[in-house]
N, C-alpha and C positions, 0 to 999 in steps of 0.2 A: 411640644414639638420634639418628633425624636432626632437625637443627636445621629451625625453622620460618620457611619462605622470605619474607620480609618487603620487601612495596614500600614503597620510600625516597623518592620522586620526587614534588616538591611541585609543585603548579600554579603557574605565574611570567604566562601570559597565556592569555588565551580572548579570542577575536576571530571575525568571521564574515565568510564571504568569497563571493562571488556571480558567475555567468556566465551570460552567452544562451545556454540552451537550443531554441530554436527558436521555438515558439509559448510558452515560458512561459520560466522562469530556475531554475537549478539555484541551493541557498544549503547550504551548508559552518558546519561549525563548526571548528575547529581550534585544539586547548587546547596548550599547549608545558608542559615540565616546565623544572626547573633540572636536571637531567642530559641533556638533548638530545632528549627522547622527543614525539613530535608525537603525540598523539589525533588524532582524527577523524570526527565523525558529518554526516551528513545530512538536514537539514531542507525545509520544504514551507512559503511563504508565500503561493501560489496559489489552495490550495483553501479558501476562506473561512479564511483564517488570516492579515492582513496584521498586520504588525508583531512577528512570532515576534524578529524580531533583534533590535528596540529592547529587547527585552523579555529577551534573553540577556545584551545589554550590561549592563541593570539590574542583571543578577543576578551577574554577573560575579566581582563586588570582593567579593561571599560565598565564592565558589569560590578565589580565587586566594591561595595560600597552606598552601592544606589537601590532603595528601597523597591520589593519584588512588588509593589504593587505598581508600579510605575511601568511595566513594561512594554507598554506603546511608546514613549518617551525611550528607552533604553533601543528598540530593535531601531526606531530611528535615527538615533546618535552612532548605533554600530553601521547602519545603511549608509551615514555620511561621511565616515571615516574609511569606508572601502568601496566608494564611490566608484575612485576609478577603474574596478573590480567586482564590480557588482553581479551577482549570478552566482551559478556553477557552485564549487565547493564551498566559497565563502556563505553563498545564500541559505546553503543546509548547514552549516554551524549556527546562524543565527535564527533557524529555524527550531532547532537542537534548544537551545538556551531558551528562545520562547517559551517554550514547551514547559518548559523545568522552573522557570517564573509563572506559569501558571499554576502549576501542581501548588506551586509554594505558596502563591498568594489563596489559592482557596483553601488550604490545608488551615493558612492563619484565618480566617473567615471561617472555620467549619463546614465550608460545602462543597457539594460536589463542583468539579469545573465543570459540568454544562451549566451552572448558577452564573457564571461571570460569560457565558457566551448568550443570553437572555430567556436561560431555562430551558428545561428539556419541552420538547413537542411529543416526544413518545416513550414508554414506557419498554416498547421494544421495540428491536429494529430487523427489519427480514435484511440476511444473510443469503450471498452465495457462497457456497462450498469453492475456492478457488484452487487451481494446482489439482483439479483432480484428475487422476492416472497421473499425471505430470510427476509429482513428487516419487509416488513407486515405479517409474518408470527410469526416472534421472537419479535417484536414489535410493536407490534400494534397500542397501546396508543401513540407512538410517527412518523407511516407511516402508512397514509390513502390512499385507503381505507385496510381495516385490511382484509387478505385473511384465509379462513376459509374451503376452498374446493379447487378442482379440479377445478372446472368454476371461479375460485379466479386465480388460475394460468394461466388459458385460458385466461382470460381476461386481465394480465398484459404483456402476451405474446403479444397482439393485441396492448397495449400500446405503446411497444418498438418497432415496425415497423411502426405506426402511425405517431410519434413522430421524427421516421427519422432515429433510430440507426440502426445499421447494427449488432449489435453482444452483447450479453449478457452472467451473468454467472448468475449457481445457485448453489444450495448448497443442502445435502441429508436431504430426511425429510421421517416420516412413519405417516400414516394414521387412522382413525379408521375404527370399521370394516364397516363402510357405507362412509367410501373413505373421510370422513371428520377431522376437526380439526388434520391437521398437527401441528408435532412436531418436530424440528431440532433436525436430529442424529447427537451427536459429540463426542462420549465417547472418541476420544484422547484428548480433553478439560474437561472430568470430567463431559459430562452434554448429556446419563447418565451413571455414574460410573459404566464401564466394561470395568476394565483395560486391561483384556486379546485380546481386539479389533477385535473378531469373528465376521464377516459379515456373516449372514442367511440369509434362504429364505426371509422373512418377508421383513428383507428389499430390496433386490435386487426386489423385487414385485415393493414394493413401490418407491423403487427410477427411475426405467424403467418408473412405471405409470404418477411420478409426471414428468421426461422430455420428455414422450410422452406429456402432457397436454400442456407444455411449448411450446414445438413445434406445435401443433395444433392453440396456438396463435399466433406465431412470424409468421406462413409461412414459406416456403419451404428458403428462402433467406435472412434468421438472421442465422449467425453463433452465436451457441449454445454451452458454455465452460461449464465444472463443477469442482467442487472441490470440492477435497475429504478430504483436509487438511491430519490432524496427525490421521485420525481416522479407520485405517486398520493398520492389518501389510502384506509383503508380498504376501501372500497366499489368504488376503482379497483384495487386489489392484486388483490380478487378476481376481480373483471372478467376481469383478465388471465389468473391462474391458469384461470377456467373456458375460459377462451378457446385456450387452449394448453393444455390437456389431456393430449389424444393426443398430445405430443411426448412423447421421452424426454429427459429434464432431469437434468444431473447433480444441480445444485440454479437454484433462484429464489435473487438477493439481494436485497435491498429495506432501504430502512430509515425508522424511525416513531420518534416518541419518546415511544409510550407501550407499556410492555412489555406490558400487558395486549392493546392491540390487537394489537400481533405476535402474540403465542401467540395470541388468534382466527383471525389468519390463517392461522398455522402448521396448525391443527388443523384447517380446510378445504381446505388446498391438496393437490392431489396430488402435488406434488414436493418435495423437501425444500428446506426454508427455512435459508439463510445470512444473517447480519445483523450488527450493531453496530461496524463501523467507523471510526462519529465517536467513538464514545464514551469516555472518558479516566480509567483508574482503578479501580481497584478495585467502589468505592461505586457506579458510574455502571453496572457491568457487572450486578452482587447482582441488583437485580428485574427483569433479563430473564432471568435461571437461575432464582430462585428460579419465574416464571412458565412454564419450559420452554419459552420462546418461539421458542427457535431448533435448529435440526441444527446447525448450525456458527458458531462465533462469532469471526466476522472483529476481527482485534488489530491498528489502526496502529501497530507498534513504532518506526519513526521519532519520531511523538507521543507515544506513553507514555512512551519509554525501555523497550529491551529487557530490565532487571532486574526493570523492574515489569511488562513484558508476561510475563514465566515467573510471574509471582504470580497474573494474571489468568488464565491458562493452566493455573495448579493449582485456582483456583477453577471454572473448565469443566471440569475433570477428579472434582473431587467431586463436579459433579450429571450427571456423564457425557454429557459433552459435548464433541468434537472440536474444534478450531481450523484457522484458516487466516491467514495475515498477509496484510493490506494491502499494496501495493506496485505504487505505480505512478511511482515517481524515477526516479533517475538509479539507474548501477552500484553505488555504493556503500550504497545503500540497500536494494538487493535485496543484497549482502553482510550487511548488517547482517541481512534477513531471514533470510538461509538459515541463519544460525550460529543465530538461534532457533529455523530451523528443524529443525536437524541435533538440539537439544537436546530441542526438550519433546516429552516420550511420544505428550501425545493429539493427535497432529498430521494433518491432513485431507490438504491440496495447498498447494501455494506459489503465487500467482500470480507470473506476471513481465510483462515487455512483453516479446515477441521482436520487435516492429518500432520501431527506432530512430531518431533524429536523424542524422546522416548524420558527424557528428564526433563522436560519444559515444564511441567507444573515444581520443579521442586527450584526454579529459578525467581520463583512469584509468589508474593505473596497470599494472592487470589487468581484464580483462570478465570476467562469470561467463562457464563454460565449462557447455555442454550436451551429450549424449549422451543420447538415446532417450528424449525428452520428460521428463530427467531433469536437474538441477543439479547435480553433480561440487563434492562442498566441496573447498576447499583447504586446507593446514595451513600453511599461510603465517601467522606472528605475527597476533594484531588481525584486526580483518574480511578481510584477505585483500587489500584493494586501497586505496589512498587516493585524493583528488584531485593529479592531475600543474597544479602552481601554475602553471607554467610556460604552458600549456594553458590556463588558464584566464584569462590574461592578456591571453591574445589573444581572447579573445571576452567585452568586456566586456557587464555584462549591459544587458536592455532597462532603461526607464528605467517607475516603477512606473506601469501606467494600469489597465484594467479586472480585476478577479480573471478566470482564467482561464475558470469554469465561468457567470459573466456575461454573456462574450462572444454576441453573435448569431451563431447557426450562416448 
């Protein structure tokens, strides 16, 4: 009988480390063992989430000590020591640390982490191209070339079928009056400030114009997502749906926080609806399933923790319903994706970003590798890549000012 392989490796420090990424900052966790084993997860304090580090530090002197292969045991004993707090920023630090006891318990094991989520189901995973125009449009100075028109979007549209992908998203933009100089609408992010979230003419023009353009470049055979984020309510969700209609849609994403209003939306829209990627945990996920509010239910596993995103991932799977992970980091994040995504069954699309920072590979030890609008896992120990320290020392990070989704476009 073979003996049962047992991780010895106790936690000795967890610390969090940060760099300039361009327009926002990449942030690292990084747990050490006392036999030499580095973890590693990747966190997000940009998207209304300030404070995730203070908040790992806290929880720290919990974790340290207690063997990394325990980690079901550890994320519960932290869940019940900030009970009366549960959510929100605390629920992404212990999402954060998850993460970084995974990397470390398969690093000691030899294998990859999809081995400890019950094995890969695929060898690759189709990818949508996400942030497309978005990124050259919102950022120019750091994703070239910088789009400025309509024939800006035609021509990244041409890009992402060139290039081999099958499926992209984009994101709402309004125009001037000569169809030029887009501007990213996100007033549920403050940027610009119209709290009341009335969708107009003006824009529904423009947002039909800019995913006609879209489509004009991809070709009849890129499936075409959009997201709408926080930035309607109700009455504006469907606006839009009526108004874009006649496209073909892979899916609408949107998101609301009442499930009953999703599932109305759901049930008038003609494309299918993707949704809930703020949301953290199990309990938070129950009354949008149990309301069938959504086709596909988007999972930030950077924030949950990818042990607890395969839970949530089995509760879409008993009211039948597909997933897709969040992911819009750095490399190591989309590693951490793709091993959840190699793992869970009901699995939809991955997104990724294919348009980068101009030094993102030299932040990584390895960049995911693509093939035919597909992700190639690796079986390289743990996620596959780390943070190169080194790398990251040389670009220290900006210093904190506006959340990044505040910003005035």
């Amino acid at each position: 009988m073979t003996a049962a392989i047992k991780v010895t490796s106790k936690v000795t420090g967890v610390e969090t480390l940060s760099c300039d990424a361009g327009w926002r900052n990449y942030h690292f966790v990084k747990l050490t063992t006392d036999d030499g084993i580095v973890g590693w997860s990747e966190f997000d304090e940009g998207f209304g989430a300030p404070g995730v580090a203070a908040a790992i530090q806290r929880l720290r002197a919990r974790v340290i000590g207690q063997p990394v292969g325990a980690h079901e045991r550890i994320y519960a004993e932290l869940y019940a020591v900030t009970r009366p707090a549960a959510g929100g920023v605390v629920a992404l630090a212990m999402g954060a640390i998850e993460n970084a006891l995974l990397d470390a318990k398969a690093k000691a094991l030899g294998v990859p982490c999809y081995e400890l989520l019950g094995g890969k189901l695929r060898d690759c995973i189709r990818v949508y191209w996400s942030h497309c125009a978005t990124w050259r449009i919102n950022h120019p100075d750091f994703y070239k070339p910088a789009i400025t028109s309509l024939d800006g979007v035609k021509a990244i549209g041409r890009e992402v079928r060139e290039r081999g992908f099958t499926a992209c998203k984009t994101n709402i933009f309004v125009y001037d009056e000569n169809r030029q100089n887009p501007k990213g609408w996100r007033p549920g992010f403050g940027s610009p400030s119209y709290p009341e979230l009335n969708v107009d003419r003006h824009v529904l023009r423009n947002l039909r114009m800019h995913l006609e353009a879209l489509r004009d470049g991809t070709g009849p055979e890129v499936d075409i997502l959009l997201d709408l984020n926080f930035n309607a309510k109700t009455e504006g969700y469907l606006r839009i749906l009526r108004n874009i209609a006649h496209l073909d849609m892979f899916w609408i994403e949107l998101d609301t926080y009442s499930p009953e209003a999703l599932g109305y939306i759901r049930r008038q829209s003609p494309h299918p609806i993707a949704s809930c990627e703020t949301l953290l945990g199990v309990r938070e996920f129950l009354p949008y399933f149990r309301e069938q509010a959504m086709d596909v239910a988007i999972i930030d596993t950077p924030w949950n923790g990818v042990w607890q995103s395969m839970k949530i991932a089995n509760l879409a799977e008993a009211h039948e319903v597909n997933v897709a992970p969040h992911n819009f980091y750095g490399h190591l994040c989309t590693m951490m994706n793709a091993h959840f995504s190699a793992a869970v069954p009901n699995l939809r699309i991955m997104e990724t970003d294919i348009d980068r920072i101009e030094w993102d590979h030299e932040l990584f030890t390895h960049a995911p590798e693509y093939a035919e609008g597909h992700l190639v896992m690796p079986d390289r120990p743990g996620w596959g890549t780390e943070p190169n320290e080194a790398a990251l020392r040389t670009r220290p990070p900006k210093a904190a000012g506006l959340l990044n989704y505040g910003k005035k476009s």
